[in-house]
matplotlib code that plots the C-alpha trace (Angstrom):
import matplotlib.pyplot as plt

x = [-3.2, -1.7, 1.3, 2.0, 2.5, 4.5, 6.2, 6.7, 8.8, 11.5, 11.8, 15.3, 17.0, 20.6, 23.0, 20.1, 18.3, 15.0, 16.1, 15.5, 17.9, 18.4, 17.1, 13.8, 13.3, 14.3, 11.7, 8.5, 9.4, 9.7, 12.9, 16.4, 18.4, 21.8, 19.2, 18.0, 21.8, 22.5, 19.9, 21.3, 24.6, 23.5, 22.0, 24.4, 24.2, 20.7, 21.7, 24.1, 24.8, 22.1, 19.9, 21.6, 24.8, 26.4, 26.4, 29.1, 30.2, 29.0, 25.6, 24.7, 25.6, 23.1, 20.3, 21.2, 20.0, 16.5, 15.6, 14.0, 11.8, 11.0, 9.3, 7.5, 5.0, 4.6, 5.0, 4.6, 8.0, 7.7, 7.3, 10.8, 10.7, 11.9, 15.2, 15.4, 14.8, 17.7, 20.7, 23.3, 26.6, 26.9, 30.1, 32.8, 32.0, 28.7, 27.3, 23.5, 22.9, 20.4, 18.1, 16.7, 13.1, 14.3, 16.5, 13.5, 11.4, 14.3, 14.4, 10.9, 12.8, 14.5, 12.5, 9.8, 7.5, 3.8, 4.6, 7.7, 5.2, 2.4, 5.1, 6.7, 3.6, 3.0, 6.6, 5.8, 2.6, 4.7, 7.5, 4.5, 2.9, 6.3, 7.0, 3.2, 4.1, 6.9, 5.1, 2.7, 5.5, 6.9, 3.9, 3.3, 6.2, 6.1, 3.1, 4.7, 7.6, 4.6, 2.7, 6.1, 6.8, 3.6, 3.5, 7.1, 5.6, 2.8, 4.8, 6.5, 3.3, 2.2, 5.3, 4.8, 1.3, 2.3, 4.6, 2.3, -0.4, 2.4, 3.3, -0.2, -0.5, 2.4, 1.2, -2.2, -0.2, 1.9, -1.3, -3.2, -0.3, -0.2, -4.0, -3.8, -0.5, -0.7, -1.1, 1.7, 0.8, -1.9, -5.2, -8.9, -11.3, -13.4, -10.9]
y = [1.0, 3.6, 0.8, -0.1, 3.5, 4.0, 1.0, 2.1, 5.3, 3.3, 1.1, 3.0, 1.9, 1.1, -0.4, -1.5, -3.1, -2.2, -2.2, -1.7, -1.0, -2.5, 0.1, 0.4, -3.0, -3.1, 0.2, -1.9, -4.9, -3.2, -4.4, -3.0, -2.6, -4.4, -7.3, -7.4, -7.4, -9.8, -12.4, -11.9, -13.1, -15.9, -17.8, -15.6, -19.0, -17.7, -14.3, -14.0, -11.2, -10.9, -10.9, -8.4, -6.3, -3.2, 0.2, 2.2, 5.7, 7.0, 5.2, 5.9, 9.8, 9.4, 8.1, 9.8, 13.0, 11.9, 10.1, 12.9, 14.3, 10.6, 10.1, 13.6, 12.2, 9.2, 10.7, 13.9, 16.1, 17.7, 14.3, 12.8, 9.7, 11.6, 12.4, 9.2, 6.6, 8.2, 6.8, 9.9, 7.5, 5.0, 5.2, 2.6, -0.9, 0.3, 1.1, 0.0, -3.2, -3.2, -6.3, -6.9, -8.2, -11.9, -10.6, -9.3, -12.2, -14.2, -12.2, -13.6, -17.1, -15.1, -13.2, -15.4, -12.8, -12.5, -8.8, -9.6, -12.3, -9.9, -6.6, -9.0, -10.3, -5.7, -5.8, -8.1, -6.6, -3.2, -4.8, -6.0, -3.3, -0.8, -3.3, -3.0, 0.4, 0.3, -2.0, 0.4, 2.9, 1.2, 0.6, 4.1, 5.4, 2.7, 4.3, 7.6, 6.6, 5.0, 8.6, 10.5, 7.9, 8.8, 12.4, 12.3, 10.5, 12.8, 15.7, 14.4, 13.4, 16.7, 18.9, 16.7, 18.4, 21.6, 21.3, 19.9, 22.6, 25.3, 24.0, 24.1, 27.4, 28.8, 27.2, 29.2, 32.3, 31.7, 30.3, 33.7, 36.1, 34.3, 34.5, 38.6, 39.5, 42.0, 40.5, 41.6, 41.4, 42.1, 42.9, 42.5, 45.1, 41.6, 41.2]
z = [3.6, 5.7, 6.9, 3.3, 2.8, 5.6, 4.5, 1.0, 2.1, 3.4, 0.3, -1.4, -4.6, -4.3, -6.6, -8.8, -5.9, -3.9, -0.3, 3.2, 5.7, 8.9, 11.3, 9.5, 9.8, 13.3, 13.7, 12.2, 14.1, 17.5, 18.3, 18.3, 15.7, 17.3, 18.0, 14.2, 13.2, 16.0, 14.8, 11.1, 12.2, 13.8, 10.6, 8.1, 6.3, 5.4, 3.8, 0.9, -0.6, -2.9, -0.3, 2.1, 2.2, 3.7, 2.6, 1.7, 3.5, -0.1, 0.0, 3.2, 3.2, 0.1, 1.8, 4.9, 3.1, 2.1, 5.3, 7.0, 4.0, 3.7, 7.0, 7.0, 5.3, 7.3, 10.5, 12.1, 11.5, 14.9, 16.6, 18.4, 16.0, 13.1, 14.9, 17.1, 14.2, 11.7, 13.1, 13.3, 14.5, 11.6, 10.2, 9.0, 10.1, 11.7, 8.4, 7.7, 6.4, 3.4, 2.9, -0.4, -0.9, -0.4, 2.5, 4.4, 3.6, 5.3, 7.9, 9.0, 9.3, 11.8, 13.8, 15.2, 17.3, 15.8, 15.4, 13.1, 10.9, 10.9, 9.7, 7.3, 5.3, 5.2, 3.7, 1.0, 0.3, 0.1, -2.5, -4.3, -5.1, -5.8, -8.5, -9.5, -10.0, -11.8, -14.0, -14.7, -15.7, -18.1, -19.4, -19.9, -21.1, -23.9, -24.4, -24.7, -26.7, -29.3, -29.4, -29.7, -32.7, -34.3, -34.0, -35.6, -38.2, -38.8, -38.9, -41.9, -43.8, -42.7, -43.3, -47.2, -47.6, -46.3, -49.1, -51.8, -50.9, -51.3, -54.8, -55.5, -54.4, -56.9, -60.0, -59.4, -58.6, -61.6, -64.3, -63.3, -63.6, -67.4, -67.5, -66.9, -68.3, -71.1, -74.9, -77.1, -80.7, -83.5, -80.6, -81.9, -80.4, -79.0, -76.5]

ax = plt.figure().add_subplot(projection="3d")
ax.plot(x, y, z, "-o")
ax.set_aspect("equal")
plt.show()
């Protein structure tokens, strides 16, 4: 559970797309990134562009900013990883490359080691279960929207019988100010 966690903080959403970028991919299959990118090249056939592109310098200074407070709670913040897995040099054509779910599962095509087959089955689980999420968001705020809905409707049914019970209320306060106003006219000592 802890790995699908781990996982989980280096799924980001860019351009409308759940990705992973190339160095965090390279990280949890223990082998360098250049080699990842390397092996990605050599069946590029395999990877169109819905399944894997480059960031922009925009994106990446974007991501770039979250990345450490992403991996403190994987990983200890005073440990050497934190620092050494963030690449600090990647600018113009040696922007990240960012892999979309079917672009990682691809990637297993790939990369052949049991380490890579074992990480990428982890990945899918991890893609599985952000989407389960999401799910489950929607779901909710459906919910929400459906509550919010029916409290606006009962405050109009109840703003109705506020009104009601006022009206009420001033037809009393009017019948008994008649009831004890003072008689004009010819008075009889019974009343």
């Amino acid at each position: 559970m802890q790995i699908i966690k781990s996982i989980q903080s280096r799924i980001y959403e860019v351009r409308g797309e759940r990705v992973m970028l190339d160095f965090d991919l390279a990280f949890l299959y223990e082998v360098e990134t250049r080699v990842l990118n390397q092996a990605v090249k050599r069946n590029s056939k395999r990877f169109p562009d819905d399944f894997m592109f480059r960031l922009t310098a925009k994106e990446w200074e974007a991501i770039r900013s979250q990345l450490v407070l992403g991996y403190e709670d994987t990983v200890n913040p005073s440990s050497q990883f934190v620092m050494m897995n963030i690449p600090s040099n990647r600018t113009g054509k040696y922007l990240p490359y960012a892999f979309t779910e079917q672009g990682v599962a691809m990637l297993s095509g790939v990369l052949n080691s049991d380490k890579a087959i074992s990480m990428n089955i982890a990945i899918m689980r991890a893609f599985v279960d952000v989407r389960r999420i999401l799910i489950k968001q929607i779901d909710i705020k459906d919910k929400l929207d459906e509550i919010v809905e029916r409290v606006g409707e009962h405050d109009i049914q109840l703003h109705h019988l506020y009104q009601a019970m006022e009206n009420l209320i001033d037809e009393k306060v009017a019948k008994k100010s008649w009831d004890e106003r003072e008689r004009i006219g010819f008075k009889t000592k019974n009343k």
